[in-house]
VOBA-1610 file (N, C-alpha, C; in pm, whole numbers, padded with zeros to 5 digits, always signed):
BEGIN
Unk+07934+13679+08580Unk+07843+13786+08544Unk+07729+13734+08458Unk+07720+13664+08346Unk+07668+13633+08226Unk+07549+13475+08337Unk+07629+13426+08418Unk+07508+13308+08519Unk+07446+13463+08637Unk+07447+13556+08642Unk+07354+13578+08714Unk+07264+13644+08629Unk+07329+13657+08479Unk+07186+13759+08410Unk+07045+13641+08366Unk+07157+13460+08338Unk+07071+13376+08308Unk+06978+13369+08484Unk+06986+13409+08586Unk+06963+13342+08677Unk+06859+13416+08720Unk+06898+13561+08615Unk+06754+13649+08654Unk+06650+13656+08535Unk+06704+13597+08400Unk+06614+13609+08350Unk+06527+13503+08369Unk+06527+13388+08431Unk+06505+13267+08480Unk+06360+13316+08608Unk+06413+13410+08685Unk+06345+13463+08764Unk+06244+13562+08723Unk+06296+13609+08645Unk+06148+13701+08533Unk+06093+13620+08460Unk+06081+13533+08432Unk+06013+13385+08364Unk+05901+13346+08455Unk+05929+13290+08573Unk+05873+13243+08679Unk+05821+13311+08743Unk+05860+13425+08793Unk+05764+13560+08867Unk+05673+13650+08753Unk+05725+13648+08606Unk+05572+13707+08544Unk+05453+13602+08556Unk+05502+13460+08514Unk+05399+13350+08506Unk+05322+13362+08621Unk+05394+13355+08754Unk+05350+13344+08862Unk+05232+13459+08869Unk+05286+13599+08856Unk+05174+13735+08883Unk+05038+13698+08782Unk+05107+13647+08689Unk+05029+13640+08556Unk+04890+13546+08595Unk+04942+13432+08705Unk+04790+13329+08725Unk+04726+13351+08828Unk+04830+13450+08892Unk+04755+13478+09059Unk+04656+13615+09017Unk+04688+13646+08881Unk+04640+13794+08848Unk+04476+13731+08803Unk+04495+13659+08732Unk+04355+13586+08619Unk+04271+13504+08732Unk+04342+13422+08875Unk+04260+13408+08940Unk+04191+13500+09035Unk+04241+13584+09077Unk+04226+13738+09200Unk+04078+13769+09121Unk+04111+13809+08990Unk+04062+13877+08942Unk+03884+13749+08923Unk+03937+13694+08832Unk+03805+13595+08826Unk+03746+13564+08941Unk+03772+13487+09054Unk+03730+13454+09139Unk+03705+13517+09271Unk+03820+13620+09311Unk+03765+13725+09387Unk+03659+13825+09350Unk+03709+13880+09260Unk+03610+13978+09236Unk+03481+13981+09146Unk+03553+13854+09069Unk+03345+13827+08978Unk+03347+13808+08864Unk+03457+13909+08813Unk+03432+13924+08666Unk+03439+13846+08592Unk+03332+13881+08505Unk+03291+13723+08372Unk+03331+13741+08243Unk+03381+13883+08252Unk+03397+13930+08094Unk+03593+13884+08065Unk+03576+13825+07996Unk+03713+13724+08010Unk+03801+13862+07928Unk+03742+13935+07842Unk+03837+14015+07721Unk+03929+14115+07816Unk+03818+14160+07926Unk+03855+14263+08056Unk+03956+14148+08161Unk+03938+14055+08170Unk+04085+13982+08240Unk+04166+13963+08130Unk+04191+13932+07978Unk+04260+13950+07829Unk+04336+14036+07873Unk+04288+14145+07893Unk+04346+14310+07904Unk+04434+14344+08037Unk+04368+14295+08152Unk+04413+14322+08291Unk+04566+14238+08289Unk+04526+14102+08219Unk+04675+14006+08237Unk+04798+14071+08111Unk+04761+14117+08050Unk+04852+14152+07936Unk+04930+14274+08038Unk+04822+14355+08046Unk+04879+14530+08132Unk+04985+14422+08248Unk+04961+14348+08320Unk+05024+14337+08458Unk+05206+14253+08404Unk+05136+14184+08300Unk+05200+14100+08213Unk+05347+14214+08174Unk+05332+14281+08152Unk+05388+14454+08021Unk+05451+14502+08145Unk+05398+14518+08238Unk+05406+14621+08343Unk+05548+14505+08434Unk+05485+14395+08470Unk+05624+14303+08556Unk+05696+14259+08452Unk+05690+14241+08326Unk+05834+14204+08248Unk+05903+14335+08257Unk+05871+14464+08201Unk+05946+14555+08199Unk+06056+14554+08325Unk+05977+14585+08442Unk+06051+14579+08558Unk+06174+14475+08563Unk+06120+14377+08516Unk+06235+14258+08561Unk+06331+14268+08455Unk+06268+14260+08313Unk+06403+14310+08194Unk+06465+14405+08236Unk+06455+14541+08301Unk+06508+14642+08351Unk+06634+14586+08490Unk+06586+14515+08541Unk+06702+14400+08639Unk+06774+14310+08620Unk+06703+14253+08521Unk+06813+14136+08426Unk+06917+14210+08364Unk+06901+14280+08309Unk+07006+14367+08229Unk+07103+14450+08277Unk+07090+14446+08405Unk+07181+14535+08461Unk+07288+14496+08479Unk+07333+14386+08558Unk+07460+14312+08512Unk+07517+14349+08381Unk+07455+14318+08284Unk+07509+14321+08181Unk+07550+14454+08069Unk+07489+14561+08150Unk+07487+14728+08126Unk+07649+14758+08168Unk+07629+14729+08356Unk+07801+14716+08416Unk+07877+14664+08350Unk+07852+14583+08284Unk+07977+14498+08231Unk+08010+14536+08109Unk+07933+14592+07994Unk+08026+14683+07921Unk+08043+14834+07936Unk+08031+14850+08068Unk+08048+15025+08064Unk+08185+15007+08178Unk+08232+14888+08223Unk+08361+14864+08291Unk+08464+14799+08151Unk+08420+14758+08059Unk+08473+14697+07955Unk+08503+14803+07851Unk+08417+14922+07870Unk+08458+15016+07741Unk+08535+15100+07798Unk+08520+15130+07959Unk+08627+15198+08019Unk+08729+15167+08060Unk+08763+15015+08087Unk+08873+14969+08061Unk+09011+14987+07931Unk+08889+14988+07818Unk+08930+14996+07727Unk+09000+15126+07683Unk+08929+15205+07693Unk+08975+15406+07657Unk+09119+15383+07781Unk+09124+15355+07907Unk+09211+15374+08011Unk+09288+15286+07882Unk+09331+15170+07909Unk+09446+15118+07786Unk+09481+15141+07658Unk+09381+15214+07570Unk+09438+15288+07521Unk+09531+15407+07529Unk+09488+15502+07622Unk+09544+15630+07651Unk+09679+15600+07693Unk+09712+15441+07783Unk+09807+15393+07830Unk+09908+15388+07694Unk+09844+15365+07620Unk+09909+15319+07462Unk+10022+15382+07408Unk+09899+15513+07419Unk+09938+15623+07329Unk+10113+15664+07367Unk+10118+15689+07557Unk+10278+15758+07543Unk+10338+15704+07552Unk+10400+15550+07516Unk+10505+15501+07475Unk+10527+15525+07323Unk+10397+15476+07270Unk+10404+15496+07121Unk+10490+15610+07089Unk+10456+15748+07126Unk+10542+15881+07133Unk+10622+15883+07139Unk+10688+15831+07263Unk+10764+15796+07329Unk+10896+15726+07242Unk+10866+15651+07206Unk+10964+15586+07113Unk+10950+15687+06992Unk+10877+15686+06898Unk+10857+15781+06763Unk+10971+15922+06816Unk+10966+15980+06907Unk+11044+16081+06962Unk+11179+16060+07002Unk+11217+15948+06999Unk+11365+15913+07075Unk+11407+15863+06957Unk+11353+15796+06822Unk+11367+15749+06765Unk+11446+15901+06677Unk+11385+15960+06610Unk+11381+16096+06570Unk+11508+16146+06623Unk+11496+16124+06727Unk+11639+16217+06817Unk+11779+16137+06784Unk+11777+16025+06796Unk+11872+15909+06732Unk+11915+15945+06576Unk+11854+15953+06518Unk+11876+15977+06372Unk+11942+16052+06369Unk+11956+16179+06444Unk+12021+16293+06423Unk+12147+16258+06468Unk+12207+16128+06600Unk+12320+16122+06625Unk+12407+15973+06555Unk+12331+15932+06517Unk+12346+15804+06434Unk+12368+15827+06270Unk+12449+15827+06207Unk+12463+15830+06057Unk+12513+15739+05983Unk+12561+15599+06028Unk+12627+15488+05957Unk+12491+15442+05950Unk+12527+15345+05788Unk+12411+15326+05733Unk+12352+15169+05850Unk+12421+15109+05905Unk+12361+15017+05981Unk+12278+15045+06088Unk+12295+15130+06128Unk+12201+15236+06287Unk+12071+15253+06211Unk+12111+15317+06072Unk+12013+15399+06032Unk+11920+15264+05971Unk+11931+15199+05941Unk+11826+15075+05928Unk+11740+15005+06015Unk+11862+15022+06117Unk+11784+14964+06257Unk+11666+15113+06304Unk+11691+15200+06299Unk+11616+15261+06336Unk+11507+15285+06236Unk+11511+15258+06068Unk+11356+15243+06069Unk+11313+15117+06043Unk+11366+15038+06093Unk+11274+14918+06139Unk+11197+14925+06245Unk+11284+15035+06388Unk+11214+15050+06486Unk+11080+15105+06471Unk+11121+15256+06365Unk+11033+15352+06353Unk+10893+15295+06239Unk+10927+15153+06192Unk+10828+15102+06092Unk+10743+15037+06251Unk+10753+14950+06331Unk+10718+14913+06408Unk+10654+15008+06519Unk+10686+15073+06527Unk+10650+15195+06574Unk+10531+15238+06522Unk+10523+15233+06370Unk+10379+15283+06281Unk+10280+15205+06331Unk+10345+15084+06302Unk+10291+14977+06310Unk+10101+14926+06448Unk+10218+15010+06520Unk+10143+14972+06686Unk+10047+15121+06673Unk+10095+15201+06627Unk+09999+15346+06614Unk+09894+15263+06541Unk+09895+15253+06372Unk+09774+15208+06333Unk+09693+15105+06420Unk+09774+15023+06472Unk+09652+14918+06601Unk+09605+15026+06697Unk+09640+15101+06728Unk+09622+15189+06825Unk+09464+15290+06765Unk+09521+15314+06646Unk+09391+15381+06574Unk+09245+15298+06543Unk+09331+15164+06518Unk+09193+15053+06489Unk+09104+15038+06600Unk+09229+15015+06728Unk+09118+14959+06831Unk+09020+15095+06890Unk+09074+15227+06882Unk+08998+15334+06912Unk+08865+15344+06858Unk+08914+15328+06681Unk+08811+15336+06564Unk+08698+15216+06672Unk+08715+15125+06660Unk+08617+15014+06693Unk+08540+15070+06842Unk+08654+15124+06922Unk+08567+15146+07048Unk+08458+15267+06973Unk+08452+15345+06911Unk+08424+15500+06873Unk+08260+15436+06802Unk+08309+15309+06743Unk+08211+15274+06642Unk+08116+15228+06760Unk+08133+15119+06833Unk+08047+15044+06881Unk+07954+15155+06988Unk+08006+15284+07025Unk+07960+15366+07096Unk+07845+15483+06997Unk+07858+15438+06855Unk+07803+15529+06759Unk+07833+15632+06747Unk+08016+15689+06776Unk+08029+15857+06769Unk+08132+15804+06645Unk+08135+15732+06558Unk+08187+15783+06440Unk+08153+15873+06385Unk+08331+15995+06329Unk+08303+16105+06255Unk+08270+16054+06126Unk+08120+16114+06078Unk+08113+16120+05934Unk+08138+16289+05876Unk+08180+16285+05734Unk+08217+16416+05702Unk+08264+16353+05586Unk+08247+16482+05485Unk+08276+16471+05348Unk+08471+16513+05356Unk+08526+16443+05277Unk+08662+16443+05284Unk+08717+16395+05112Unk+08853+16411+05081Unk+08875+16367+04948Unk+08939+16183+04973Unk+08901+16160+04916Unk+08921+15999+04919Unk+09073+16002+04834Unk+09091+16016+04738Unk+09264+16078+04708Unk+09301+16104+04762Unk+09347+16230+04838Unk+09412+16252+05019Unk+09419+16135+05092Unk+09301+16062+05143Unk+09323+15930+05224Unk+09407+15808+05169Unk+09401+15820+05019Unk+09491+15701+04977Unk+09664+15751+04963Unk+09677+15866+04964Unk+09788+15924+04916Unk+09873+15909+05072Unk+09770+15915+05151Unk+09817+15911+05287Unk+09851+15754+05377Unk+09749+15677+05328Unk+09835+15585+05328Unk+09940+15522+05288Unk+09949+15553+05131Unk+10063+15533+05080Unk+10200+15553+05181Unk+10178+15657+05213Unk+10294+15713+05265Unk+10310+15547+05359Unk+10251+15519+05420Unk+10271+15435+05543Unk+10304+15302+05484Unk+10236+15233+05377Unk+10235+15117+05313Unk+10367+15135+05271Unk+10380+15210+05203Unk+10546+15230+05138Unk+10651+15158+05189Unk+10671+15212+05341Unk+10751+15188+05440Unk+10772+15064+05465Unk+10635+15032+05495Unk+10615+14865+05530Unk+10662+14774+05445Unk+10593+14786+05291Unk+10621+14716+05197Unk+10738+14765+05084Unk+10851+14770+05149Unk+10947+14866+04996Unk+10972+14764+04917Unk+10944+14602+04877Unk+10960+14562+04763Unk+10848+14609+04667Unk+10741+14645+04719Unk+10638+14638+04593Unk+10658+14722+04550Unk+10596+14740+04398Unk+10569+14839+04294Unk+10471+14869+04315Unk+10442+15015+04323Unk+10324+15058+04302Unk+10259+15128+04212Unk+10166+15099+04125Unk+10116+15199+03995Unk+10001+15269+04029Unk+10005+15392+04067Unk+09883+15487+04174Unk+09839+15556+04031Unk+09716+15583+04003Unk+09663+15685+03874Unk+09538+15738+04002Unk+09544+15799+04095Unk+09460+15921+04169Unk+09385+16034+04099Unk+09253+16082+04150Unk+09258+16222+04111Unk+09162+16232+04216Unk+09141+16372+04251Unk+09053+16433+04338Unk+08886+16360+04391Unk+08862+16264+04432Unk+08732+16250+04478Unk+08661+16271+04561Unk+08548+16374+04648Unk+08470+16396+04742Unk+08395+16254+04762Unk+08407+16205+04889Unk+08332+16128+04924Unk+08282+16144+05081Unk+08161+16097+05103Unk+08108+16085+05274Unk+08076+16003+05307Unk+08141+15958+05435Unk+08121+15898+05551Unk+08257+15940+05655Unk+08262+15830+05688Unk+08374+15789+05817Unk+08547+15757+05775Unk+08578+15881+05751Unk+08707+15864+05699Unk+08822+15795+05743Unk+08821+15738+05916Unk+08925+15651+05989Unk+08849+15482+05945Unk+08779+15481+05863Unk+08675+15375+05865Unk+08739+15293+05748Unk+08770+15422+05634Unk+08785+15398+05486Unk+08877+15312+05508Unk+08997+15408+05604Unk+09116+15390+05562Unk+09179+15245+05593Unk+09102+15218+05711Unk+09095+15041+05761Unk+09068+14927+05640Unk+08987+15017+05545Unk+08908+14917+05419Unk+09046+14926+05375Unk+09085+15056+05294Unk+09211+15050+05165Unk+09290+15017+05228Unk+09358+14989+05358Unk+09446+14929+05421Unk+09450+14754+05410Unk+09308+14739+05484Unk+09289+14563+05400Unk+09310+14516+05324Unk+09218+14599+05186Unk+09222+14555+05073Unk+09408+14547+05014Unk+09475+14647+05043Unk+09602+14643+05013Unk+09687+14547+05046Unk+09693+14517+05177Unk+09737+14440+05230Unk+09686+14261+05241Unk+09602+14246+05196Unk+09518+14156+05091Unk+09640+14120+04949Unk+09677+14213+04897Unk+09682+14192+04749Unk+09840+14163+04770Unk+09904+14234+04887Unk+10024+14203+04922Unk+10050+14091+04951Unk+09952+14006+05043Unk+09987+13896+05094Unk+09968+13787+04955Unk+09858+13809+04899Unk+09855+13686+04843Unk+09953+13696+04679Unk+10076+13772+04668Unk+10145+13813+04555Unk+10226+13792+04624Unk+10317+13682+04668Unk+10461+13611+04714Unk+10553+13655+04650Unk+10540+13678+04497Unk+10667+13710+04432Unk+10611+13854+04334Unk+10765+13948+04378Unk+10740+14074+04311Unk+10604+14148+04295Unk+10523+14148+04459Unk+10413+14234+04427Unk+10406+14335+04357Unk+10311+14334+04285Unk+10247+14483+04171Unk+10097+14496+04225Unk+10090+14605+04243Unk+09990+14678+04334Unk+09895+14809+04276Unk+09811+14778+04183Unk+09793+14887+04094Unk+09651+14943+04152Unk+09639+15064+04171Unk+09557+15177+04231Unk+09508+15284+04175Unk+09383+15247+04140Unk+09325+15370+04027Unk+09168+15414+04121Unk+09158+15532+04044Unk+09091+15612+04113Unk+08977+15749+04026Unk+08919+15638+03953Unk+08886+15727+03861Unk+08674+15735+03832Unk+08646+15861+03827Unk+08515+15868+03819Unk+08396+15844+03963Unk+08418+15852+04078Unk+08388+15774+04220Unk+08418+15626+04193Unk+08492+15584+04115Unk+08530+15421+04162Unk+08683+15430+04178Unk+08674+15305+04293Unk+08827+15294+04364Unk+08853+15170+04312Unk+08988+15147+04240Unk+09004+15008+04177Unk+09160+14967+04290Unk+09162+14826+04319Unk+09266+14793+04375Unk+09294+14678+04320Unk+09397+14683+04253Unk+09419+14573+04193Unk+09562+14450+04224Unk+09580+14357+04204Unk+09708+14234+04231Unk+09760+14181+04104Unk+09844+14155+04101Unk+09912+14006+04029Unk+09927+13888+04095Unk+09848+13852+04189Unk+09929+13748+04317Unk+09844+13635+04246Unk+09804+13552+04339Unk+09760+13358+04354Unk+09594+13395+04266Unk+09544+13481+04284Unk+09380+13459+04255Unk+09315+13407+04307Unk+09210+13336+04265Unk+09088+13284+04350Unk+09030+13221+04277Unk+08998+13117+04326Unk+08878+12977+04233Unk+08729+13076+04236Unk+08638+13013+04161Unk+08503+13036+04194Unk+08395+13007+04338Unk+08485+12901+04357Unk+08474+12853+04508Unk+08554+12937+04638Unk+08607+13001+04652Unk+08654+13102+04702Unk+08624+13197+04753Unk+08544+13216+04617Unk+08495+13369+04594Unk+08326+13377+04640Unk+08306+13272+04663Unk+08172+13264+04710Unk+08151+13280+04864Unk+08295+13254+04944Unk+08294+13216+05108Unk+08384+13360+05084Unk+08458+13461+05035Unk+08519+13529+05115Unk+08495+13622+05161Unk+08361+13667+05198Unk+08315+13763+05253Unk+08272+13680+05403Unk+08255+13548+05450Unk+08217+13458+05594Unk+08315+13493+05657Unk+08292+13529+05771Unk+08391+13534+05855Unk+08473+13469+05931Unk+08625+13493+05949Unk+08733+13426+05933Unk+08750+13274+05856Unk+08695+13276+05747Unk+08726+13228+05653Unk+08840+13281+05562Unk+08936+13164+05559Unk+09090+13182+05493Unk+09120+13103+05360Unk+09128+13078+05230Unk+09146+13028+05108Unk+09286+12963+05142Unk+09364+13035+05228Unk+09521+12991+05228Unk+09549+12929+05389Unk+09549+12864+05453Unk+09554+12857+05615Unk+09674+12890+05648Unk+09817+12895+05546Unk+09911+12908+05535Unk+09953+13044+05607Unk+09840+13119+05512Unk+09920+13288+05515Unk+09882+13335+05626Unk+09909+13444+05674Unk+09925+13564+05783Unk+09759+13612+05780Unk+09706+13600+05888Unk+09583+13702+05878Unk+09505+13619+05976Unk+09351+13694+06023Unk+09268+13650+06111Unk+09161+13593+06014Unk+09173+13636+05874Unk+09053+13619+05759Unk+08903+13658+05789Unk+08894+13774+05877Unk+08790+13861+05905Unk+08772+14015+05854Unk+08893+14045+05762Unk+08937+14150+05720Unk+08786+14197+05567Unk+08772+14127+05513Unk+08692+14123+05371Unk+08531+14107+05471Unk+08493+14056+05562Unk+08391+14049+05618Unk+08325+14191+05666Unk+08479+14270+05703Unk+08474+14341+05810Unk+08435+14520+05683Unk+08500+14489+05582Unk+08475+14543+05409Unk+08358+14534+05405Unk+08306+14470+05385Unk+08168+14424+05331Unk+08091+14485+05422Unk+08066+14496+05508Unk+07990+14605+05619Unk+08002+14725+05614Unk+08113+14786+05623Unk+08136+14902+05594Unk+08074+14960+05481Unk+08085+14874+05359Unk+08058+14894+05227Unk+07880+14900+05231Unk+07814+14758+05261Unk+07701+14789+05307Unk+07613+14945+05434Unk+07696+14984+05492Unk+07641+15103+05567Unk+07694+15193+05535Unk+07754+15258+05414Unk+07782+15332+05373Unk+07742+15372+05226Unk+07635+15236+05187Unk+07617+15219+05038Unk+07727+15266+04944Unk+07818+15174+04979Unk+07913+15148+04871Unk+07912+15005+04782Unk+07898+15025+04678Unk+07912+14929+04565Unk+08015+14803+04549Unk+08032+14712+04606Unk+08162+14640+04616Unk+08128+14509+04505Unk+08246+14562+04467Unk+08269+14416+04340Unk+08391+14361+04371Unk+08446+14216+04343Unk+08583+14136+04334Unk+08560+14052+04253Unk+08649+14089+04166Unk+08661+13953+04027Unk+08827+13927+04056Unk+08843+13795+04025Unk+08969+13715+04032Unk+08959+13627+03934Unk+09099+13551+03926Unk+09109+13465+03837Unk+09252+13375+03904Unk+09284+13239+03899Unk+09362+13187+03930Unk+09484+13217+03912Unk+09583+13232+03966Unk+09729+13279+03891Unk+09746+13418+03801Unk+09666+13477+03799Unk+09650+13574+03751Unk+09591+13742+03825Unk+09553+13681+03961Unk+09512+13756+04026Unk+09437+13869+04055Unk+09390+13918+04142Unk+09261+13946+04244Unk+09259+14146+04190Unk+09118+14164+04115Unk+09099+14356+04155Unk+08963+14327+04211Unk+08957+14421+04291Unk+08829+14458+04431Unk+08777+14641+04355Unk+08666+14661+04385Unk+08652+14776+04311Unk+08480+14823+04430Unk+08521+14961+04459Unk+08448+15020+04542Unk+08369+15101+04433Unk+08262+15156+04446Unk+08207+15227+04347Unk+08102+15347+04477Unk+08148+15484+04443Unk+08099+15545+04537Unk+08044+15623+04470Unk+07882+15690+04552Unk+07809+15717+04492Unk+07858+15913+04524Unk+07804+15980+04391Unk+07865+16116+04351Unk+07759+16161+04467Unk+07795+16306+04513Unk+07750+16378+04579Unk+07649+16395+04623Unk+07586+16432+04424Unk+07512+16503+04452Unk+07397+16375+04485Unk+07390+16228+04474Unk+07351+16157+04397Unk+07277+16080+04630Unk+07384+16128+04705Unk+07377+16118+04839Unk+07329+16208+04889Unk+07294+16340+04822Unk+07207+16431+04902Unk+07270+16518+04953Unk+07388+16520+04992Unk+07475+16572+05131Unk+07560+16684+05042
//
């Protein structure tokens, strides 16, 4: 697909040039004209007029190919969705006939795994939704969204401690957007705290504080971890596109992002969102 769009833009190269000298000679030598500014003008118009056309052909390949790629995509998702159910529902039904405590473990390991593939399920939607520009924006409480993940992190992570100080915040934008950020960032502070994560979560005044006890970060670190898939640890778990992927969000949403760390002492990230009234909305 991608050698016939080079093969046409190759061909709109060579066929404007081409119109372009047969145009300046037609014109000069057939017909007379001496006033060079009036062939200036004639070659530019013919110039404007056959690129359009041909950019309009070059591109077409490449139009098909993500409108078979994004519909590919929605079809495998939707595919997604009823197993996901599917299990979450049988799972549910089990519980009720299962009561020794060994069943009942196995089944929420299932039912953690189970979450698990939903939130991918939500990400990859989120991303198709984004790249199409129908993200929902809407004012929502940013407390609610963290309280709500909680619920899910919990599950995942039952060694950590968590110290949550919440209160009510209105914020706007893209609320499946956020939750990808405080999901990162969390899961960030998890990974790099090996022993007895502490996970402290405050929420006070429009700033979101997320804080660690884990490994920290050099000064050198902290300078690359916003590049993408760039990793401090090659060791640990991750694609290291997660803080890149923050940082955008944060930028198109004008959110305030700060991260201070310290070695062994470890990593707080701090969102700073702007008040209401202060966004207009």
């Amino acid at each position: 697909m991608f050698r016939n769009v080079e093969i046409a833009l190759a061909s709109l190269y060579v066929t404007t040039t081409g119109i372009l000298i047969a145009g300046i000679y037609y014109v000069h030598q057939v017909l007379g004209v001496e006033q060079w500014g009036i062939i200036a003008f004639l070659s530019l118009l013919i110039t404007l007029i056959v690129g359009g056309v041909m950019a309009r052909i070059a591109i077409t390949p490449l139009r098909e190919h993500f409108y078979h790629l994004e519909r590919f995509s929605k079809e495998t998702l939707h595919e997604l969705n009823l197993p996901i159910n599917t299990i979450t529902a049988n799972v549910q039904m089990l519980r009720k006939t299962h009561t020794d405590e060994k069943s009942l473990k196995r089944l929420e390991r299932i039912e953690v795994a189970s979450e698990m593939l939903k939130e991918r399920y939500n990400e990859l939607d989120y991303m198709i939704k984004k790249q199409s520009e129908r993200e929902k924006i809407e004012h929502f409480d940013l407390g609610e969204v963290i309280e709500a993940r909680l619920v899910f992190l919990r599950s995942l992570y039952p060694s950590v401690v968590w110290q949550v100080d919440i209160e009510p915040c209105d914020v706007y934008g893209d609320r499946i957007g956020l939750s990808k950020v405080i999901d990162n960032l969390i899961e960030n502070g998890v990974k790099y705290s090996p022993k007895n994560p502490i996970i402290t979560i405050t929420l006070r005044n429009y700033t979101l504080s997320l804080c660690d006890q884990g490994m920290g970060m050099d000064e050198i670190t902290l300078i690359h971890i916003y590049d993408r898939y760039y990793q401090s640890d090659s060791t640990m778990a991750g694609y290291g596109i997660g803080l890149n992927l923050v940082k955008r969000y944060c930028d198109r949403y004008a959110i305030a992002l700060h991260i201070s760390s310290k070695v062994n002492e470890g990593t707080c990230v701090k969102l700073e969102f702007k008040k209401r009234e202060e966004n207009g909305k």
